[in-house]
ZADO-1210 file (C-alpha; in nm, 4 decimals, padded with zeros to 6 digits):
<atoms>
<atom x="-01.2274" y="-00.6056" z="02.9349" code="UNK" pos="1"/>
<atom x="-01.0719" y="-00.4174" z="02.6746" code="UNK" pos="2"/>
<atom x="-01.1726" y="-00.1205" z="02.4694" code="UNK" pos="3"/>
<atom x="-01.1115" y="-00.4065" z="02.1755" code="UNK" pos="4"/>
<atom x="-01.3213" y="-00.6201" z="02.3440" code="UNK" pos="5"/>
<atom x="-01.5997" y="-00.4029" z="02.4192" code="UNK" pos="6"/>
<atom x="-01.6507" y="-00.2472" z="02.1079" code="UNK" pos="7"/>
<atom x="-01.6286" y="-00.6492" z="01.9477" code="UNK" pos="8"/>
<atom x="-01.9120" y="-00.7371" z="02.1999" code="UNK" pos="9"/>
<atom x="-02.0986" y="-00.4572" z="02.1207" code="UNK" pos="10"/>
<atom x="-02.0881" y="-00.5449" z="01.7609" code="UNK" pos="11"/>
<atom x="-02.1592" y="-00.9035" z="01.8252" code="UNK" pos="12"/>
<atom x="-02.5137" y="-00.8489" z="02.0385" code="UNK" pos="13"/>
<atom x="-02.5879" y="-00.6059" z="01.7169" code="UNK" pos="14"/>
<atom x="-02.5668" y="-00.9050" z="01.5390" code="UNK" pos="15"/>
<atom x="-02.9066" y="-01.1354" z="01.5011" code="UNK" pos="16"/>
<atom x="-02.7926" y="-01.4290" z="01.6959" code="UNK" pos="17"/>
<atom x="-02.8724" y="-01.7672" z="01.7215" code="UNK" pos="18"/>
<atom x="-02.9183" y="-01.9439" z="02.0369" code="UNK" pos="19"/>
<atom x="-02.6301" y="-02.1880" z="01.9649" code="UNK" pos="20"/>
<atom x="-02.4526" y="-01.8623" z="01.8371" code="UNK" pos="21"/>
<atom x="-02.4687" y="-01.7488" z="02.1789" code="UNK" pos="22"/>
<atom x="-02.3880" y="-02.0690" z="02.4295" code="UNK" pos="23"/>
<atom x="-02.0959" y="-02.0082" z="02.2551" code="UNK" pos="24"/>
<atom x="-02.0242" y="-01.6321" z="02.3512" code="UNK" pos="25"/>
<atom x="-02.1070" y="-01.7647" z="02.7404" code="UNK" pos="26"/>
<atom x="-01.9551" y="-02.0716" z="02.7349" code="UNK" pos="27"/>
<atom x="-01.7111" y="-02.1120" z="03.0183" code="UNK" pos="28"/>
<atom x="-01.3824" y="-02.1846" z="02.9377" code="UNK" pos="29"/>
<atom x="-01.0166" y="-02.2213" z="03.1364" code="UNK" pos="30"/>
<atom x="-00.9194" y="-01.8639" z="03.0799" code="UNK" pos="31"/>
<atom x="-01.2032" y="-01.7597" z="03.3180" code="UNK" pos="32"/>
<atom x="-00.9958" y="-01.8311" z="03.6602" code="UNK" pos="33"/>
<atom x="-00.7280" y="-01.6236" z="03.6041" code="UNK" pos="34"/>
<atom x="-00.9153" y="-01.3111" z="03.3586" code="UNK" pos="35"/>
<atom x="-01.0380" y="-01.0846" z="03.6351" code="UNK" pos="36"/>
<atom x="-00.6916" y="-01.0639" z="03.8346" code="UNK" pos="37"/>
<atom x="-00.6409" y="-00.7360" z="03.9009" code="UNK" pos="38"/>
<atom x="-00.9897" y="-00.5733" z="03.8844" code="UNK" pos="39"/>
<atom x="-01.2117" y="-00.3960" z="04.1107" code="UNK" pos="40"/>
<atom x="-01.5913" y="-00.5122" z="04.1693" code="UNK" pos="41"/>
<atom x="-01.8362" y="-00.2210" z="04.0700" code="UNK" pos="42"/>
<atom x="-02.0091" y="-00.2448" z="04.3768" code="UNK" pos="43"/>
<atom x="-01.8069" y="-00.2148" z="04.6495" code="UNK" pos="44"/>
<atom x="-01.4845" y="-00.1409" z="04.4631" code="UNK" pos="45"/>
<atom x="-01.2912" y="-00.4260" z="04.5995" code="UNK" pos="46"/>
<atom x="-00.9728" y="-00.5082" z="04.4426" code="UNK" pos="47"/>
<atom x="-00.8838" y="-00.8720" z="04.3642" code="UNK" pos="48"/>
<atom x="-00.5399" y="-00.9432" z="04.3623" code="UNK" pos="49"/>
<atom x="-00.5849" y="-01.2771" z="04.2542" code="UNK" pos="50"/>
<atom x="-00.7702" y="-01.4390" z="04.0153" code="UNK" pos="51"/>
<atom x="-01.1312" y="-01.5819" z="04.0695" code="UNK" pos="52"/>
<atom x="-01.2102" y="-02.0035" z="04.1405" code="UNK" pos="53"/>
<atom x="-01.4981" y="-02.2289" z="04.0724" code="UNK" pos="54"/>
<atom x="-01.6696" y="-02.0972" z="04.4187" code="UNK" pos="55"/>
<atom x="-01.7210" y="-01.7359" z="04.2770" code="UNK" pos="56"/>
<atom x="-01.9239" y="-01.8268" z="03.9935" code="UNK" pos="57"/>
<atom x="-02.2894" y="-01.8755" z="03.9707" code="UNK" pos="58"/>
<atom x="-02.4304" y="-02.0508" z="03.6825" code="UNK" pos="59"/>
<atom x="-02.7968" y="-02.0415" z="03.5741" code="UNK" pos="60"/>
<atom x="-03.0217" y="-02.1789" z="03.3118" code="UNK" pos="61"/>
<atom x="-03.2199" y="-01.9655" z="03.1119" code="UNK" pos="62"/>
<atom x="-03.4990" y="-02.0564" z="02.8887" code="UNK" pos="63"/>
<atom x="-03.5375" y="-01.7484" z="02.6184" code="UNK" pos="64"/>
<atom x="-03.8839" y="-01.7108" z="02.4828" code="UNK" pos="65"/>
<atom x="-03.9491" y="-01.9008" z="02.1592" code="UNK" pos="66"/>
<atom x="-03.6348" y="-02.1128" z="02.1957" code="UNK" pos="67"/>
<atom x="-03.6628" y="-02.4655" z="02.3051" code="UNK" pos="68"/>
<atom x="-03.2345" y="-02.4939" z="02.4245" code="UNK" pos="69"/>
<atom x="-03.1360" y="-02.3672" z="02.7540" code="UNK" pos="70"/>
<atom x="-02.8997" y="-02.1245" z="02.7647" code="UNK" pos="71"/>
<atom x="-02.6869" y="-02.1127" z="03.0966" code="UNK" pos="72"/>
<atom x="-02.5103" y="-01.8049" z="03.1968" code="UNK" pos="73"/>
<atom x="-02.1743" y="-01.7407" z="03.4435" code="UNK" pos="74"/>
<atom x="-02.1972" y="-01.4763" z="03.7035" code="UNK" pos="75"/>
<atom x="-01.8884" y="-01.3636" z="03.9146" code="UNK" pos="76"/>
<atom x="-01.9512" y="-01.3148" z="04.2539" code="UNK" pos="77"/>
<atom x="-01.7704" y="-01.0540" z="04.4241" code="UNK" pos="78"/>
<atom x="-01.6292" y="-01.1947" z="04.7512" code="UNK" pos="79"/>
<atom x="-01.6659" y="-00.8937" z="04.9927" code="UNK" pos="80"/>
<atom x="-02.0535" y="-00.7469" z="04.8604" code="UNK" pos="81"/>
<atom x="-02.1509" y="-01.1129" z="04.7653" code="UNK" pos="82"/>
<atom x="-02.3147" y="-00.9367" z="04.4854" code="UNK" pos="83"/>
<atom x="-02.2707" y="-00.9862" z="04.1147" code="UNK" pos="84"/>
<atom x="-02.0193" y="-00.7840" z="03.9323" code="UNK" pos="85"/>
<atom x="-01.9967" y="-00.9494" z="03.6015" code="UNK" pos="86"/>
<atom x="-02.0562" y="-01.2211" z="03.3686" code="UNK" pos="87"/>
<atom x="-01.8699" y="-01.4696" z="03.1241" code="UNK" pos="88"/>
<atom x="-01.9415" y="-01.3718" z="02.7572" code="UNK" pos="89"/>
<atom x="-01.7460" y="-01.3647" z="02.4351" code="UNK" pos="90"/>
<atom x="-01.4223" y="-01.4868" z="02.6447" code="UNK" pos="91"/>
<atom x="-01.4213" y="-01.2265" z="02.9141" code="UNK" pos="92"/>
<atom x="-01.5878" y="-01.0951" z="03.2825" code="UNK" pos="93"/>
<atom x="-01.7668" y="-00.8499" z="03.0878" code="UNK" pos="94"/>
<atom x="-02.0053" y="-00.5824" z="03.3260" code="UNK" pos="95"/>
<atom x="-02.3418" y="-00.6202" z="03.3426" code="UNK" pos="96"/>
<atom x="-02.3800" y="-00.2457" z="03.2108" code="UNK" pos="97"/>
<atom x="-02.1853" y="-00.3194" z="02.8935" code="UNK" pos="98"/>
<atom x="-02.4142" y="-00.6070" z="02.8319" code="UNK" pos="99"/>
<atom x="-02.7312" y="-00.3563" z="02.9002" code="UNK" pos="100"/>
<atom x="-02.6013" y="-00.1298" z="02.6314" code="UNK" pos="101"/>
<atom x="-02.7254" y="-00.0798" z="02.2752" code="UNK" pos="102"/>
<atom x="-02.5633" y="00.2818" z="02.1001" code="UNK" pos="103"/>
<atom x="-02.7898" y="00.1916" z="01.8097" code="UNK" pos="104"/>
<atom x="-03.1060" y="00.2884" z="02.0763" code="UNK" pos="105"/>
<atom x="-03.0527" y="00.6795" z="02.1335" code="UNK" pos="106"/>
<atom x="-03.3950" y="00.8131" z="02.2696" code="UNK" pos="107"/>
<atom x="-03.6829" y="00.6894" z="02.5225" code="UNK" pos="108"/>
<atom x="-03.7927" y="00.3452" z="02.3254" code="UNK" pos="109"/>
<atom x="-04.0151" y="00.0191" z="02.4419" code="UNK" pos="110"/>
<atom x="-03.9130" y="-00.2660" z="02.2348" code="UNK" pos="111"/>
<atom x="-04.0644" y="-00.6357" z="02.2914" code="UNK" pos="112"/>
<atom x="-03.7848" y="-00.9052" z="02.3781" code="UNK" pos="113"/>
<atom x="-03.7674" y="-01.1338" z="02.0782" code="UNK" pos="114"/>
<atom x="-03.4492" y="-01.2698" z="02.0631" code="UNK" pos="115"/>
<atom x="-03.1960" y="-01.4919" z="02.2963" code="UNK" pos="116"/>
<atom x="-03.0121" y="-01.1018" z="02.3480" code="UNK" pos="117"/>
<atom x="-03.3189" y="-00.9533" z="02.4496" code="UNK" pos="118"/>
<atom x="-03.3895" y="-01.2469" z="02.6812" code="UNK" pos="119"/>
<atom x="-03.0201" y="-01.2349" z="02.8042" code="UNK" pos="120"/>
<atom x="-03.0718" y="-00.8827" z="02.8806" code="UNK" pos="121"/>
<atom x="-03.4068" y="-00.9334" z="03.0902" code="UNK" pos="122"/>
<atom x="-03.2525" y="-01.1943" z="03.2727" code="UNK" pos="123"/>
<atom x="-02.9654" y="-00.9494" z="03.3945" code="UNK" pos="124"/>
<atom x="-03.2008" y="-00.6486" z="03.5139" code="UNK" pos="125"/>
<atom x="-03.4470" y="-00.8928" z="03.6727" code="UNK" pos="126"/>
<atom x="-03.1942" y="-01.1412" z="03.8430" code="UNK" pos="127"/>
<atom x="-02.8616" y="-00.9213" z="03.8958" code="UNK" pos="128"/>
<atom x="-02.9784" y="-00.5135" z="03.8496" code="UNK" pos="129"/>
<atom x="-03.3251" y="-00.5252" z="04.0491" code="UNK" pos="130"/>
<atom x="-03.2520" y="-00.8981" z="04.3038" code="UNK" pos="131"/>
<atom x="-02.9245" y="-00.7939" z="04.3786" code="UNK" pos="132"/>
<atom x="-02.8917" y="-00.3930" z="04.3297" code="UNK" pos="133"/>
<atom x="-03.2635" y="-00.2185" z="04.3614" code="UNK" pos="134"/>
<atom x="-03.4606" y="-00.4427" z="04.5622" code="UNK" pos="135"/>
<atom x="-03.6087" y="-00.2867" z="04.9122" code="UNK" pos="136"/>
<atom x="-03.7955" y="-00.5191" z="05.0854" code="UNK" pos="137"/>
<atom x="-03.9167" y="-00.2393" z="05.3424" code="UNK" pos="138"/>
<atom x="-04.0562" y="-00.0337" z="05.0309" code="UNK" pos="139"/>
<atom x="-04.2934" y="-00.3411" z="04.9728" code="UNK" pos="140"/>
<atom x="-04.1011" y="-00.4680" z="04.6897" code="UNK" pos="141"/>
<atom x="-04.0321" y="-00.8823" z="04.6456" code="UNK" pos="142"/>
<atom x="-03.7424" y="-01.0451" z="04.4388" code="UNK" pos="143"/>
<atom x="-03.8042" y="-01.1324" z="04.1061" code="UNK" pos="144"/>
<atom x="-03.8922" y="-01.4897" z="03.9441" code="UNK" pos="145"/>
<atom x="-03.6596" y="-01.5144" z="03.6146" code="UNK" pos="146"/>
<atom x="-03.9282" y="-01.4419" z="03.3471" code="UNK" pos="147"/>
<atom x="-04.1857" y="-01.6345" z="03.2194" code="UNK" pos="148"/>
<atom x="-04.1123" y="-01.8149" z="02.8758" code="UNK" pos="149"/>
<atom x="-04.5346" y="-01.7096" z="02.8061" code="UNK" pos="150"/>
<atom x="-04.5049" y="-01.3445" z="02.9688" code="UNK" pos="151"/>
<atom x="-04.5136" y="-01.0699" z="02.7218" code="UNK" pos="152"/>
<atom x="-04.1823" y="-00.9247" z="02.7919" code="UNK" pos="153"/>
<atom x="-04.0710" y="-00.5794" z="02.6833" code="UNK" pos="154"/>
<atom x="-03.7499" y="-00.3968" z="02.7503" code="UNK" pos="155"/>
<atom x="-03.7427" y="-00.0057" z="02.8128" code="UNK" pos="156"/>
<atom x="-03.4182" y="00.1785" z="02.6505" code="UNK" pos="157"/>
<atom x="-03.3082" y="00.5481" z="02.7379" code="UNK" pos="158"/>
<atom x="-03.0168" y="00.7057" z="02.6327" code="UNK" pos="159"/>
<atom x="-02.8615" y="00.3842" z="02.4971" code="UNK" pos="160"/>
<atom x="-02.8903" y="00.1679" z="02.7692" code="UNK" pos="161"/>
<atom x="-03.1968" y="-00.1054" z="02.8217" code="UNK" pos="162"/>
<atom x="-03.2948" y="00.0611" z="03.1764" code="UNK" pos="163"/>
<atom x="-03.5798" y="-00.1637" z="03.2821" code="UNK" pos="164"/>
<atom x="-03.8620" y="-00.4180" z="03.1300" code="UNK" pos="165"/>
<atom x="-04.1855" y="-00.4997" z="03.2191" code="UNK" pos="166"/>
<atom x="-04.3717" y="-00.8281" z="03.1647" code="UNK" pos="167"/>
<atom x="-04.7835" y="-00.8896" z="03.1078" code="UNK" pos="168"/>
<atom x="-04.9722" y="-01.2427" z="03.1620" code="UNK" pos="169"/>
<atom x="-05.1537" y="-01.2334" z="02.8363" code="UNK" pos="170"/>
<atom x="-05.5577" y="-01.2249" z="02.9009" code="UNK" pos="171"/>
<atom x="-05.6827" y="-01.5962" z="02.8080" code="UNK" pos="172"/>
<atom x="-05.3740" y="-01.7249" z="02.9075" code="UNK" pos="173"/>
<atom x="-05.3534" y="-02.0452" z="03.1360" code="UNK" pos="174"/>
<atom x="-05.3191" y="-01.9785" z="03.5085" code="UNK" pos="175"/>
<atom x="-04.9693" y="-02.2019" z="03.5623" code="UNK" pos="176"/>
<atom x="-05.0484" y="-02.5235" z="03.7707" code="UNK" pos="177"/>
<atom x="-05.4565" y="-02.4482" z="03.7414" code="UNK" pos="178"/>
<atom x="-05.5221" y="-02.6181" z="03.3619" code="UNK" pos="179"/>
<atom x="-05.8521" y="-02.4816" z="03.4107" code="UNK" pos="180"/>
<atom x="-05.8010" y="-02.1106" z="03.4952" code="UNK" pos="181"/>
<atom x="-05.7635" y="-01.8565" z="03.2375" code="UNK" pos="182"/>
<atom x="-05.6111" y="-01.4888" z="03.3114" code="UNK" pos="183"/>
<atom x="-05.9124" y="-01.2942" z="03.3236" code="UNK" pos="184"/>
<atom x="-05.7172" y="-00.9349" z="03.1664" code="UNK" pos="185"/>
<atom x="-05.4407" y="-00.8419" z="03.1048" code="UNK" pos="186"/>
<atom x="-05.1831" y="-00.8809" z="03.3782" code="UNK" pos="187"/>
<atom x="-04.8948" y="-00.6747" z="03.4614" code="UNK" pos="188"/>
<atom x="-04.6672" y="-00.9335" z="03.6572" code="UNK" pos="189"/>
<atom x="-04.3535" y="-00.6878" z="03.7264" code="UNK" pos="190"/>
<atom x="-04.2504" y="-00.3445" z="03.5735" code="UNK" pos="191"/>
<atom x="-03.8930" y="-00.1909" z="03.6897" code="UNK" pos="192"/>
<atom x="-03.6790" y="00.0875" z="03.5942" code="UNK" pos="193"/>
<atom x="-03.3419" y="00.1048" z="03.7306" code="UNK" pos="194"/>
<atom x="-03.2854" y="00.2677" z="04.0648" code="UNK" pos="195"/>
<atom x="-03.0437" y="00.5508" z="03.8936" code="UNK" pos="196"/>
<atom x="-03.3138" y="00.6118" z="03.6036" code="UNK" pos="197"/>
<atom x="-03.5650" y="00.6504" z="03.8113" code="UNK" pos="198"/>
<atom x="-03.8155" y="01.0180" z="03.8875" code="UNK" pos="199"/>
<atom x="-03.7252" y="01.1034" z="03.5613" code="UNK" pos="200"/>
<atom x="-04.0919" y="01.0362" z="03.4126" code="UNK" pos="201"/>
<atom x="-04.0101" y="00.6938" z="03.2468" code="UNK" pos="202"/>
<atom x="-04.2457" y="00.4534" z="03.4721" code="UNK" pos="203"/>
<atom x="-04.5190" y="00.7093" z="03.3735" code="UNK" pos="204"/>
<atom x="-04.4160" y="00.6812" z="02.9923" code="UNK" pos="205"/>
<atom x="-04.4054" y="00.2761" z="03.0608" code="UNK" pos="206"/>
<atom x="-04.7772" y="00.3135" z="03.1828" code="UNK" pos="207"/>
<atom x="-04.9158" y="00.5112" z="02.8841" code="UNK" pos="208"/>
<atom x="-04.7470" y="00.2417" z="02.6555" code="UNK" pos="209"/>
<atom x="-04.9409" y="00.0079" z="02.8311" code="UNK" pos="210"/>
<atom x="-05.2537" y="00.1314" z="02.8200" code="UNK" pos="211"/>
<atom x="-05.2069" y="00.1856" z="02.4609" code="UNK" pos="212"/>
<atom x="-05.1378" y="-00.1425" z="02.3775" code="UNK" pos="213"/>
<atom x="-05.4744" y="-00.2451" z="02.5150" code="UNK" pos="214"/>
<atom x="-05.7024" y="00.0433" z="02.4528" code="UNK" pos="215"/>
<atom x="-06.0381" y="00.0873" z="02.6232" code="UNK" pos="216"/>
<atom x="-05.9798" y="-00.2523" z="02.7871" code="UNK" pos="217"/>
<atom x="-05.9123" y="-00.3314" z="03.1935" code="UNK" pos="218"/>
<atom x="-05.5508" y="-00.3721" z="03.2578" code="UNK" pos="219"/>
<atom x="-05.4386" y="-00.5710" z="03.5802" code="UNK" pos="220"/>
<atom x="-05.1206" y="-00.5331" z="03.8157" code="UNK" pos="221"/>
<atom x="-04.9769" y="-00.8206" z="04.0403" code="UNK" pos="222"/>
<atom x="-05.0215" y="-00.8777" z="04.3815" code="UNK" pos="223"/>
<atom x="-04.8015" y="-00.6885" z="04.5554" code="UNK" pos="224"/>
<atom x="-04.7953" y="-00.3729" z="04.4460" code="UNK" pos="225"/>
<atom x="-04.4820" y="-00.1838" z="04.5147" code="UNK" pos="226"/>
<atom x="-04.4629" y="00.1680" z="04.7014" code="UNK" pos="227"/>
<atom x="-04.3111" y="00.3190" z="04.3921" code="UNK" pos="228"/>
<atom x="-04.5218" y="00.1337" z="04.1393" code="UNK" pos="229"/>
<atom x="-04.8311" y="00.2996" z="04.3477" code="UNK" pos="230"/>
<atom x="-04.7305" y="00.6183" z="04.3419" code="UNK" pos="231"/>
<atom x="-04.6929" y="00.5958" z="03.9499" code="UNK" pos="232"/>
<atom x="-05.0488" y="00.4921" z="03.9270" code="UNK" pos="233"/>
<atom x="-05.1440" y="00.7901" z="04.2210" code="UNK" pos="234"/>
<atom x="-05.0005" y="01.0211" z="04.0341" code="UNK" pos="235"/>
<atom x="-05.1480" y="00.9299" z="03.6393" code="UNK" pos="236"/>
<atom x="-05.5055" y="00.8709" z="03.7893" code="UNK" pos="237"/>
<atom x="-05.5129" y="01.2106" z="03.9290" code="UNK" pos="238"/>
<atom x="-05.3940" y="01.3265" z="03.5770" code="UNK" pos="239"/>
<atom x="-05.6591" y="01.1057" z="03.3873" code="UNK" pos="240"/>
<atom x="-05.9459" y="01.0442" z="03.6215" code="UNK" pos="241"/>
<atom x="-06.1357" y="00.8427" z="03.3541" code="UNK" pos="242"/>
<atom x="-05.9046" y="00.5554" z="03.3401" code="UNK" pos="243"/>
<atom x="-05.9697" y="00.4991" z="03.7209" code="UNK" pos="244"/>
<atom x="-06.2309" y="00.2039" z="03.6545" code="UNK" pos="245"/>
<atom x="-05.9784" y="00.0143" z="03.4523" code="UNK" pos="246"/>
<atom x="-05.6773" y="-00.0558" z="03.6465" code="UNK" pos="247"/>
<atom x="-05.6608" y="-00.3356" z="03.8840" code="UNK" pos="248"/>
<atom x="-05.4760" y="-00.5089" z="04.1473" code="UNK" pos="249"/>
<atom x="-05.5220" y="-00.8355" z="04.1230" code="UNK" pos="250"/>
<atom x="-05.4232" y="-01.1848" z="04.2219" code="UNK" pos="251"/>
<atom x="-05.4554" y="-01.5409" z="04.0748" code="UNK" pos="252"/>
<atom x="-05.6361" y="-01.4937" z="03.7712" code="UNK" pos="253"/>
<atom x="-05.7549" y="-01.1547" z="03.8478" code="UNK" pos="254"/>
<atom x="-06.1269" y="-01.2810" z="03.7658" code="UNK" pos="255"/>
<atom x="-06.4464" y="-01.0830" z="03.9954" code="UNK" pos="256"/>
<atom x="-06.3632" y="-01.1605" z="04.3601" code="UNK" pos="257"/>
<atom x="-05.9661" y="-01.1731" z="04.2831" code="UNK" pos="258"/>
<atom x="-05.9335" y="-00.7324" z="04.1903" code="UNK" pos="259"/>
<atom x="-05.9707" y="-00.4746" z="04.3698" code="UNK" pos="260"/>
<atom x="-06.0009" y="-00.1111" z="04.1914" code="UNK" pos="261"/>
<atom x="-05.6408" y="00.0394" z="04.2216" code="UNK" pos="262"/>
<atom x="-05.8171" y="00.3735" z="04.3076" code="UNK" pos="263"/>
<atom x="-06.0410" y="00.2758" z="04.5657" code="UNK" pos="264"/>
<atom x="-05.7550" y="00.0951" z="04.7127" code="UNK" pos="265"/>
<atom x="-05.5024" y="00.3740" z="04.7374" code="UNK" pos="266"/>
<atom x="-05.7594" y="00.6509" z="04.9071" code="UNK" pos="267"/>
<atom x="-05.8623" y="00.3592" z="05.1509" code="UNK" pos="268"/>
<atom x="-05.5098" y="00.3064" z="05.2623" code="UNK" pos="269"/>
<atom x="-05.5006" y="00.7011" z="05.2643" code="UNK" pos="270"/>
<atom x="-05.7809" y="00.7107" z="05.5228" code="UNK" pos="271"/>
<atom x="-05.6236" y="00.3867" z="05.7352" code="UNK" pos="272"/>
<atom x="-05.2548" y="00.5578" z="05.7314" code="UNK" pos="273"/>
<atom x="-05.1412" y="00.5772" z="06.1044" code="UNK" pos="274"/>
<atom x="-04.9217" y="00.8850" z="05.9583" code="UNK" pos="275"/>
<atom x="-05.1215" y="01.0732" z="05.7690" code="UNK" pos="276"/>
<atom x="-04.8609" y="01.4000" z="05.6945" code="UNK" pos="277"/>
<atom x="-04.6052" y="01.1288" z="05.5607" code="UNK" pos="278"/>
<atom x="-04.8733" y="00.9393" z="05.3698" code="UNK" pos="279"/>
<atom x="-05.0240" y="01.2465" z="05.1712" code="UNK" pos="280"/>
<atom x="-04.6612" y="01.3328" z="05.0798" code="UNK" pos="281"/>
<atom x="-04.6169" y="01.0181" z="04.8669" code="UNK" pos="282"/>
<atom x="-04.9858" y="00.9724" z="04.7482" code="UNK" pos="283"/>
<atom x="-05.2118" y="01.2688" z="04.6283" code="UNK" pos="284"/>
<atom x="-05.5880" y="01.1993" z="04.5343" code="UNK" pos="285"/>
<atom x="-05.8595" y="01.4052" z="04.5197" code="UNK" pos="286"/>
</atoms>
């Protein structure tokens, strides 16, 4: 992509699209087979001399929430890293970071998806940034679902670029496939930051936002729990020891018998920890 076209896309995701506005800016056409002759993937730097076919292109359907069309999206498989490099939009391979970028957005900012770009943009970090680029299974982290139509969804912004999202299951909210079962608080289902924004203090900033959203109220997190996520909540429950009876892990609904106290937890897998030295290192409580 161009300089041109870049600074045309940018200007277009500024604008307040509509979903038809924006099938249109994905929609596959016959330039797409011979656009990204030439390039290198981002990954692994490999060098196509010639240019894609149908088999390195992924399509999915994604539902943005509050919109009733689907919206499907082209991703360009790189054929060495298998990983995603790129995707079709406004007539181009454009990267996925150009996509994540907003120069509007200049300092730390938490900003609820609301339209089909916002939705676009979750779609990317869950799907291509963290499925593709982030995940470690061995760190207890699993692959993310696309998200939820019903989630609350809000993306996290640093420095210009949307660098992670997290998602709640609204409290009252209907348990999906169980008619009869209600979220019993509110629910984080997944919270990332991006791999290279990461230790910088912006999952701790994500938490406080959280907790201010729903003050003096329980707030739940998803079954699993990843390594990182833990030590976030490690670390902010030895800073503010009075919020340790209100966060949760839970599963299902998260109702009495379905939670367990997040504190209690964490020292109890302190005391069970086969390797205690390398335990203590990554979880402190007092």
């Amino acid at each position: 992509m161009t300089d041109e076209n870049e600074d045309l896309l940018q200007k277009a995701l500024k604008t307040s699209l509509t979903v038809t506005e924006l099938k249109l800016l994905l929609e596959l056409n016959s330039e797409y087979a011979a656009k990204w002759k030439g390039r290198s993937c981002t990954n692994c730097k490999n060098k196509l001399s010639e240019g894609v076919n149908s088999s390195d292109v992924m399509r999915f359907g994604v539902l943005p929430c509050a919109f009733l069309d689907d919206i499907t999206v082209s991703l360009l498989l790189c054929k060495v890293c298998n990983k995603c490099d790129a995707l079709w939009l406004n007539n181009d391979w454009c990267s996925i970071d150009n996509v994540l970028k907003d120069t509007d957005v200049h300092k730390l900012k938490f900003s609820q998806a609301e339209s089909c770009v916002d939705h676009l943009r979750m779609f990317l970090l869950s799907q291509v940034c963290h499925n593709q680029q982030d995940l470690e299974l061995s760190a207890g982290e699993s692959p993310f679902l696309p998200p939820n139509p019903s989630d609350l969804s809000t993306l996290i912004w640093k420095d210009s670029h949307a660098v992670g999202f997290y998602t709640i299951k609204r409290k009252g909210t209907v348990f999906s496939g169980y008619p009869m079962s209600r979220f019993a608080l509110n629910m984080v289902d997944a919270i990332y930051i991006r791999r290279m924004w990461r230790h910088i203090g912006i999952g701790t900033s994500a938490l406080s936002e959280i907790l201010l959203k729903y003050p003096n109220e329980d707030i739940g997190f998803s079954d699993p729990v990843s390594n990182s996520l833990l030590r976030v909540l490690c670390n902010y429950l030895s800073t503010f020891p009075g919020l340790r009876d209100r966060l949760w892990v839970c599963c299902f609904t998260g109702e009495p018998g379905y939670r367990w106290n997040v504190y209690l937890r964490m020292k109890r897998t302190i005391l069970n920890a086969k390797d205690r030295k390398q335990t203590e290192c990554s979880y402190r409580i007092p």
